[in-house]
N, C-alpha and C positions, 0 to 999 in steps of 0.2 A: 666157899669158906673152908679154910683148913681144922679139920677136924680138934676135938680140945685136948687128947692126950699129943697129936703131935704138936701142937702150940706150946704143951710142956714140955718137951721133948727140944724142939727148938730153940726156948727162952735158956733150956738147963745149958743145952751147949753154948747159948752166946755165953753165960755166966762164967763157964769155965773156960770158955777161952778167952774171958778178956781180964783173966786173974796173973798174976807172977809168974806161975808155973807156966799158961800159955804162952808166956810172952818169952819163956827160955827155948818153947819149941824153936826148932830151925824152919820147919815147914810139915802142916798140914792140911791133911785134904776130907771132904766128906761127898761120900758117890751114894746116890740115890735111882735104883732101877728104875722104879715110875712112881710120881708126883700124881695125884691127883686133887682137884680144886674142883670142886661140883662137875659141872659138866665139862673142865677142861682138862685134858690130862698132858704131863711133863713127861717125856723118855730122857733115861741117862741124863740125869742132874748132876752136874761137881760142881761143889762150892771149896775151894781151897785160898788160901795165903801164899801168893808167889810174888815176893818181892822183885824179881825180874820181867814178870809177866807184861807191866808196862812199862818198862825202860826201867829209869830211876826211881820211879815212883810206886812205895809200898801199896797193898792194897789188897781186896779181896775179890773172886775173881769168879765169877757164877756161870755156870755156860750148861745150855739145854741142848741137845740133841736134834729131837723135835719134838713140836706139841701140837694140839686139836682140840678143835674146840666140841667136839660131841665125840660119840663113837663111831658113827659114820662122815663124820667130817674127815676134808683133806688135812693134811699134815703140813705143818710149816715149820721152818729153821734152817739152818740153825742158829739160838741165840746166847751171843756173847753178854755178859754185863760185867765192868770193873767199876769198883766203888776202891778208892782212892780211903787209906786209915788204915789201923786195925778191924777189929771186928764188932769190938765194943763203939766205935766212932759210926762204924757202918749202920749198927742198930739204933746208935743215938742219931743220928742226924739223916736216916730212909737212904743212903747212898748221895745225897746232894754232893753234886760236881761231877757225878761218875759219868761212864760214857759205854757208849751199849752198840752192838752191830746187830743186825737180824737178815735174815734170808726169807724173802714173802714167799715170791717166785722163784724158782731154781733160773727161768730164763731174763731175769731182771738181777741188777747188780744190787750191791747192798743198803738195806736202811740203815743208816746209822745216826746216830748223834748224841745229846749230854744231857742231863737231867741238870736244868740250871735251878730248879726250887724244888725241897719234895718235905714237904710238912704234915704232922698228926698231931689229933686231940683226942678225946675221948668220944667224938662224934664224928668226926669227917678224917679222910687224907685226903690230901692237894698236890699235884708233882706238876710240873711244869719242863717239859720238855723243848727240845729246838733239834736240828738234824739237816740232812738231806739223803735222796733217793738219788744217788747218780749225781746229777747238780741239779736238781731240784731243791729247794731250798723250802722247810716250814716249821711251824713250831704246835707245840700242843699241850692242852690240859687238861689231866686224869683228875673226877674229883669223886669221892667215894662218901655214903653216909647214910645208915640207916637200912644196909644192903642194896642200896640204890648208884647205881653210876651213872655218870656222863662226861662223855668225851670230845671233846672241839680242836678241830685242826686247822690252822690258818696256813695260806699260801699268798704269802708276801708277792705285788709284784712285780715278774720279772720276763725275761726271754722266754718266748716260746720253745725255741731250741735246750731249753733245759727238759722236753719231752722225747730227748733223743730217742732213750734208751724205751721208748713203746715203737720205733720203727718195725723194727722186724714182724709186730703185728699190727701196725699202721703204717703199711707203708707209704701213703700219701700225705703223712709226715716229712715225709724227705724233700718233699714239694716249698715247703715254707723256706721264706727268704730272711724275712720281717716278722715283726709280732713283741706282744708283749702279753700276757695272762696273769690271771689272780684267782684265787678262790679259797673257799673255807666250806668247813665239813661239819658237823655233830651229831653223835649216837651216845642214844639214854636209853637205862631198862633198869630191869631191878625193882627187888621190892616188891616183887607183886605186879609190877606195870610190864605193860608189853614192849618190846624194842622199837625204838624208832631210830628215825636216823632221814639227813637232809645232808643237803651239797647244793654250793652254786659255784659255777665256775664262770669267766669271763674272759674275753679273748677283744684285744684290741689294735690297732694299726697293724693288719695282717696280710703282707700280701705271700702269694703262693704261686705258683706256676709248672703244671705238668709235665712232661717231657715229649710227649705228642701235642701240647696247646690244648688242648682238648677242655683243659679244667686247669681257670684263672683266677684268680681273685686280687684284691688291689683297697688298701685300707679298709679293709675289712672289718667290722666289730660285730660284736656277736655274743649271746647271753644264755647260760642253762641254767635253771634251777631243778631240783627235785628233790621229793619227800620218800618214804620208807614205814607204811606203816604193817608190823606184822598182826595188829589186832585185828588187821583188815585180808587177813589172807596173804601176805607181804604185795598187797598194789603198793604200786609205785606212781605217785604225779609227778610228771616233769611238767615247766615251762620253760618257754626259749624265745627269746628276740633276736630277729639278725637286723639292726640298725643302722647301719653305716656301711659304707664302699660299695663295691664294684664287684659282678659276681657272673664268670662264666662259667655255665656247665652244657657242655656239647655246643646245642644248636640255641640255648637257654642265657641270654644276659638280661642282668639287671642292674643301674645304680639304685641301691637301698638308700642314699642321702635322704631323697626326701620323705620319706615315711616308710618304716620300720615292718617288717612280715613276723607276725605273734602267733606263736604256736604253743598248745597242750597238749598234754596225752593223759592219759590215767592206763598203766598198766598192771598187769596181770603173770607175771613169769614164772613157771612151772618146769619141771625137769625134762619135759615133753612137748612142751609148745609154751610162745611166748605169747599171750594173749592181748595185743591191744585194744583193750575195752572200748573207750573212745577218743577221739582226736579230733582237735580244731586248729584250722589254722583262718588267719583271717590279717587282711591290710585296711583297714576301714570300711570305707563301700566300694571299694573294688573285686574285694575279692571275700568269700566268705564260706568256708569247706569244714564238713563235718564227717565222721566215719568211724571205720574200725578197721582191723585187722589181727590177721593171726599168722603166727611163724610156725610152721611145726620143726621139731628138731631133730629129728631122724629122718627128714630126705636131705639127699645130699643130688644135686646144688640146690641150697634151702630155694623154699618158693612159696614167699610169701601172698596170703593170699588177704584181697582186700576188698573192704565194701563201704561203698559209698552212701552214703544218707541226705546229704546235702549241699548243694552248691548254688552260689548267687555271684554272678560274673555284672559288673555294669561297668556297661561300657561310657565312654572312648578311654578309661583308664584300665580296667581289663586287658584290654586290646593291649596299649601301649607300656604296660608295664610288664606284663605276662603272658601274652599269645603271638605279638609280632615278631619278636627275635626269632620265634619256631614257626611260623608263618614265613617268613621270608625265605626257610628252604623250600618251600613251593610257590615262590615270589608272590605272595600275601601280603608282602609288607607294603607300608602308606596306605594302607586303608585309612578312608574317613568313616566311624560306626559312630554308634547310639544306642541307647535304648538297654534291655536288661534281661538277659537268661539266666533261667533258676530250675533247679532238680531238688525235687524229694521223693525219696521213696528208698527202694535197694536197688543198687546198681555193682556190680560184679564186671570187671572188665572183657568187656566182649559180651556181657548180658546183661539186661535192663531187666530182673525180675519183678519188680513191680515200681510204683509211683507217677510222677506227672513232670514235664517237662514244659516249662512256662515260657512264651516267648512274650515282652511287649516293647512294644513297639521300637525293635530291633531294625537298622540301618545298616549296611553294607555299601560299601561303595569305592570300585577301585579310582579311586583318584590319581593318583598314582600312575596306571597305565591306559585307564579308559577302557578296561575289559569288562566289566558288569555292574550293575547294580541292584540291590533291590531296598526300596522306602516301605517303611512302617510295616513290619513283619509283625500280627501278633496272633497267638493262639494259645493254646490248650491243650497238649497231648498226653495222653494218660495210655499206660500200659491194658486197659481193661476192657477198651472199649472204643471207637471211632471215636476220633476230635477232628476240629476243622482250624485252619488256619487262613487268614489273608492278609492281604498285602496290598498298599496303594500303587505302586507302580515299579517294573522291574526293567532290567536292560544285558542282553547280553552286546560284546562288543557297540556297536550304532545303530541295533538294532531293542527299537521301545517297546516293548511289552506292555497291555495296559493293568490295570488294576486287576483280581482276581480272590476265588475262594477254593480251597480245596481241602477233602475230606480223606484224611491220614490216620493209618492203622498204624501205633507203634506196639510192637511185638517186643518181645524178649532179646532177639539179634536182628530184626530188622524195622523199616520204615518202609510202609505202601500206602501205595494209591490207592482208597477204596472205590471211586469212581471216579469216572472218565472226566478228564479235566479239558477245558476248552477254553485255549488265550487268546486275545485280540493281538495279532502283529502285523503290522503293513497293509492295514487294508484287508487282509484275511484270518484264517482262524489256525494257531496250534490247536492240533486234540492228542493230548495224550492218553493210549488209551489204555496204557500198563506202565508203571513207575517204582521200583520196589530196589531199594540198596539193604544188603544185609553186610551185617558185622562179623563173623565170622572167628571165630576165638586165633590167636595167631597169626590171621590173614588180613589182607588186604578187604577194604570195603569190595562188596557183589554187587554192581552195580546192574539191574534192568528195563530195558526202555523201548516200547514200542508204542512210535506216534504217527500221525498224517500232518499233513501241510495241507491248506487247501487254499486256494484263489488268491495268495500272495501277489499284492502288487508291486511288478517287476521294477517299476519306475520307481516308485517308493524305497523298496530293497536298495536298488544301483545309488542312489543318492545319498542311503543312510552308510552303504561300504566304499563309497568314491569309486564305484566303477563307472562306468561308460553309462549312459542312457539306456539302459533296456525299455523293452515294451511290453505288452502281455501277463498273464498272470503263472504262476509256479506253482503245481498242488506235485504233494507226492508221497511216499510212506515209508517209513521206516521200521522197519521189520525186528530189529530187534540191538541193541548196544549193549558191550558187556568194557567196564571200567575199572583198572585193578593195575596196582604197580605204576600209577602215573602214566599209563597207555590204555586210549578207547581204540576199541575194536567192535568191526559192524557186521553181524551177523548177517548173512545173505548179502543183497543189493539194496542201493535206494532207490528206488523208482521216484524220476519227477517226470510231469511233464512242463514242457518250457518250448517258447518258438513254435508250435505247432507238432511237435515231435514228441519226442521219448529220448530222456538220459537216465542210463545205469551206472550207479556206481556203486563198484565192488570191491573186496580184499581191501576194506579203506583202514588203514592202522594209521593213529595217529600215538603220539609218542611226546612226552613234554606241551601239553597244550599249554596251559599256564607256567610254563618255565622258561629256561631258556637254552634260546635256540630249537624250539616249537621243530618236531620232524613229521610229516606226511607221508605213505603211501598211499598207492591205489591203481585202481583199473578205473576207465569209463569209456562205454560207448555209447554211441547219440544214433538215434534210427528217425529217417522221415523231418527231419527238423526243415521250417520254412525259412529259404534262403531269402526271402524278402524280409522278412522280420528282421532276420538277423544281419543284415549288411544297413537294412537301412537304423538300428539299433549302431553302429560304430558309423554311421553318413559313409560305410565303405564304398555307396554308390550302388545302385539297384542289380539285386543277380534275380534271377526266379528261378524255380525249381525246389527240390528237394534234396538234402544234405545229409548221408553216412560216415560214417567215421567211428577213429576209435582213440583213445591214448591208454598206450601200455605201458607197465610198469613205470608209471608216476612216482619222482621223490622228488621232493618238497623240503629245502629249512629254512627255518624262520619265515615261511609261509612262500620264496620263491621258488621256482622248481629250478635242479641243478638236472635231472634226467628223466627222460621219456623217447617214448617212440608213437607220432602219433601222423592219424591220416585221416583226410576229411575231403570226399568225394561225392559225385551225384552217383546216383543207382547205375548202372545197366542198361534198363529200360526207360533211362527218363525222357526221353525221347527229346522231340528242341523246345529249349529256353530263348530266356531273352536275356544278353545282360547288358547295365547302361557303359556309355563312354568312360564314366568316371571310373568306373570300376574296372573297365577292363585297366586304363591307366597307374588304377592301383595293382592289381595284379602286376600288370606287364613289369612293375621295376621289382619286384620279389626276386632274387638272385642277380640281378643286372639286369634282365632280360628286355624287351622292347617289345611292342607290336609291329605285326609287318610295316612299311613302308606304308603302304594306302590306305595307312590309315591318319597319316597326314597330311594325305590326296588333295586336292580341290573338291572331286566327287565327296569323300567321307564326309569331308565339314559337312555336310548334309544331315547328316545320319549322325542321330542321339540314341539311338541301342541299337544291338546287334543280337543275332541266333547263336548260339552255342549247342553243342551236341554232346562233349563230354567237358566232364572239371576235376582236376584233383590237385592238392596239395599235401607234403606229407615233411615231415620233419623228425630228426633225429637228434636229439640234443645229449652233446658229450663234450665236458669241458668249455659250457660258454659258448659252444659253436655248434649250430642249426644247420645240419645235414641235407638240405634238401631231396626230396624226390617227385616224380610225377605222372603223369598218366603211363605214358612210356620214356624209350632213349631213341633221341633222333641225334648221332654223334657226339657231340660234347656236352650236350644240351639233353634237359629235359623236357616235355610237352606237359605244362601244368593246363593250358587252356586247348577246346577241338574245337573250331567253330564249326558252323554251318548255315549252307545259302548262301543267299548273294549281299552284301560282299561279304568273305569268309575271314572272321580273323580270330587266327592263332598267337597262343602266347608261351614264349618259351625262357627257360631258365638256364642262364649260362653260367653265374656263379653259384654254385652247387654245396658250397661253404661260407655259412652267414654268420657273421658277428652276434650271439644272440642278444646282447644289452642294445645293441644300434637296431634288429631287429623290434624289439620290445618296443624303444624309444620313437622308431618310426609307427607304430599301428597305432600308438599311443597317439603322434602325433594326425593319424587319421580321422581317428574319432573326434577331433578338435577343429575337420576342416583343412587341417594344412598340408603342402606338397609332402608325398612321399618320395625318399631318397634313397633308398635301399639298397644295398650291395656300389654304391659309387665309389 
């Protein structure tokens, strides 16, 4: 309030300047160094009569320098105001009609506009203003009374592109195509009351589009409100509704049509950190999130830090409104799910300090590709203490898992196995005898894994992968897996035994298991393996003996192999076998090759297996085509088969370069029973 000797002071010079004498002046002016009004203070006030000032129109003509509204407040200006009359007209009637410019921000163009009402009584003034900011377009009403104010600002609506002028610090403004927005504002104090102040803005038919694609959106509506209370510390409560259209952000889409994402906050903002007291956001029973966080404002790149309190996911609308668009960059997508996961306690990203993580009766299931499943997932995990979890029935690839329970430690950044877990599969037993993935702040999931296979039935297994008949059973162990960056890698070898024998497999990297275009390496070698198992396993026809071998440098996409170098022979020492008719005929057509002559004899017909002394076969594959090699070189030809005794038959390989799909397609068509054609 302007103090009361200069109220007199004021009054005396309107009086004399709206007398005779004033009105013979030609022109003057009144310069005031600084204005002060309680807390706000005026620099460089001129209040003068410059009939040129607005064109043709007389008038009086006020213009501030700048002003502040405390002593440590920022400074704003500068402000123009013309009131249209003398001076006597200007006091009689508060400047009604006049028109005013102001400078907020130095990097924002000017507010301006006109005082269409400005009225007093002995109790209140009223002004009513209208303007625009750039083309922003609003209008407003100062009402004063009892040393109490309030002020209210409507924003008519209009184009979103009337927000031009905040690009330069929004620049994903320049994104918008479409749109249309409205809002209104109000701030009261005085009197003794605390300040307050509210805003809601609205944003409607909105689309946007980035310039990498990356961040889309497409009829867009969308809603914020928020309050201002200084009695409270100045918190701040927003709400917000995004309602309506289409919403990409990266790997994240949503249509919002049919039901609406509701969010609060209740903030905190300090010179020094922004403090998000709480925050909810919530879609019905889909989705339901509660927390907090804090900004501090002296690191630079800010880094916000956040914590969690609550979450409730239920599914299959979870899934399909808000996991699978970000699922599907690790082909997750088409899942069919169920059931309902929920978190409370504190959760910090990359650490679980304390709470409980609910599973019930959670469904997974890749429908979609037929890669895994698991039914009726439900437990209990709490940061403090062992929980247990189980499950009616799970499935990797066509391979069924039976029912199970297991006892899980969750920690602060990881999940473990507290004891050793043992699953029903194929007739035999997974034991996992160590299981522990950690989270890692910034990294990738630590994934570790050391299990055994034991007495898996081979038959069972080949049926449920569509391979050939196997026989026998498969135990073996695995020594350790580490998983990170969407590639498992296998520490040591796997040991299985299978056929009678011993298979290693080593250096095995796999790479995209669940993606696409799935890549394999690896080593394996097979020691001692029973050549009768295994020939009569593809009907290749009876060999006996025992079987070495190796495949190097295996690569594998999409689960075929494009290269290897691999060989697979009897020992040294195996001293004589027996092998049947049928099989040597399978052999014999591998590269073109034939058996001798006699053995289409008269004599042979007699004879349904024969002695052998050595075998080898060996293959180089590069570019689709299967390199042959074999025990040695007898000219053009290789010796894959040495017989021995009477009658002696050899088998040799003259096409030395094999088609490998017509390969493939021939062994394939062995295991079926039918003529082998190979190399014709």
């Amino acid at each position: 309030m302007i103090p009361f000797r200069s109220r007199i002071a004021v009054s005396l010079l309107a009086v004399s300047l709206s007398t005779p004498l004033a009105a013979a002046w030609p022109e003057w002016s009144l310069e005031i160094e600084r204005l002060s009004v309680g807390e706000t203070n005026l620099e460089r006030v001129r209040v003068s009569e410059d009939p040129s000032a607005r064109g043709k129109d007389k008038g009086i003509v006020i213009h501030v320098a700048s002003l502040n509204l405390g002593t440590d407040a920022a400074a704003y200006g500068p402000l123009s105001l013309f009131c249209p009359g003398d001076l006597a007209r200007v006091v009689e009637t508060w400047c009604r009609g006049g028109s005013w410019e102001f400078v907020l921000l130095e990097e924002w163009p000017e507010l301006s506009g006109t005082l269409a009402e400005a009225r007093s009584d002995d109790t209140e003034i009223v002004v009513d203003m209208r303007g625009t900011l750039d083309t922003l377009a609003w209008t407003a009403r100062l009402e004063t009374a009892a040393g109490a104010f309030s002020l209210a600002v409507d924003i008519p609506e209009q184009p979103v592109t009337a927000l031009a002028f905040l690009q330069p610090r929004l620049p994903p403004l320049g994104w918008v195509s479409v749109g249309r927005l409205s809002g209104s504002a109000e701030i009261s104090g005085g009197a003794g009351e605390a300040l307050e102040a509210s805003a809601e803005v609205e944003f409607s038919s909105l689309d946007f589009d980035s310039p990498d694609g990356l961040y889309a959106g497409l009829a867009v509506g969308a809603s914020v409100s928020g309050r201002l209370e200084t009695a409270s510390d100045g918190v701040i409560t927003l709400e917000g509704k995004l309602a309506t259209g289409e919403l990409l952000l990266q790997d994240f889409y949503r249509d919002f049509s049919g039901r609406a994402l509701e969010l609060s906050a209740r903030i905190a903002a300090g010179q020094e950190v922004i403090d998000v007291q709480h925050v909810t956001v919530g879609d019905g029973d889909a989705l339901h999130l509660a927390g907090q966080a804090r900004l501090p404002l002296g690191q630079k790149p800010l880094e916000p830090e956040l914590l969690l309190r609550e979450l409730r996911l239920e599914f299959p609308e979870a899934y399909s409104r808000y996991l699978e668009s970000v699922a599907a960059v690790f082909t997750l997508d088409g899942l069919d799910t169920g059931g309902v996961v929920s978190w409370s306690g504190d959760w910090a990203p990359g650490t679980a300090r304390s709470g409980v993580l609910r599973l019930d009766g959670l469904t997974l299931v890749d429908g979609k590709r037929g890669r895994f499943a698991i039914h009726n997932l439900n437990g209990t995990l709490g940061t403090d203490g062992a929980s247990q979890v189980t499950w009616e029935a799970a499935s990797f690839e066509k391979l069924h898992l039976g029912a199970g329970t297991a006892a899980i430690g969750l920690a602060q950044e990881s999940v473990s196995l507290l004891e050793p877990l043992s699953i029903d599969v194929l007739g035999g037993t997974l034991s996992l005898e160590e299981l522990a993935v950690g989270f890692p702040r910034g990294g990738e999931p630590d994934i570790q894994l050391e299990a055994e296979i034991t007495d898996v039935d081979m038959q069972q297994m080949s049926a449920a992968l569509g391979w050939p008949e196997f026989t026998g059973t498969l135990s073996g162990s695995i020594p350790g897996i580490n998983w990170a960056q969407g590639v498992i890698e296998i520490e040591g070898a796997l040991d299985f035994e299978v056929f009678g024998g011993q298979v290693l497999l080593s250096d095995l990297r796999v790479e995209r298991p669940f993606g696409v275009l799935p890549s394999l390496a690896a080593n394996i070698t097979a020691g001692a393996l029973d050549l009768e198992q295994l020939t009569r396993t593809f009907e290749f026809g009876r060999i006996a003996g025992r079987l070495d071998g190796y495949v190097r440098d295996l690569r594998m996409l999409d689960w075929r192999p494009v290269h290897f170098d691999a060989w697979f022979g009897t020992p040294q020492d195996s001293g004589r076998n027996d092998i049947s008719r049928q099989a040597v005929q399978h052999l014999a057509t591998i590269g073109g090759g034939s058996p001798t002559a006699l053995l289409t004899g008269p004599v042979l017909r007699l004879f349904n297996d024969f002695s052998y002394r050595r075998l080898g076969v060996g293959c180089r594959l590069e570019d689709n085509v299967c390199h042959i090699r074999g025990i040695e070189e007898q000219g053009d030809a290789v010796l894959l088969l040495e017989g021995a005794g009477i009658p002696k038959i050899s088998i040799l390989a003259y096409n030395r370069a094999v088609d490998w799909p017509q390969l493939v397609a021939e062994l394939t068509a062995v295991s079926s029973g039918e003529e082998v054609r190979i190399g014709e």
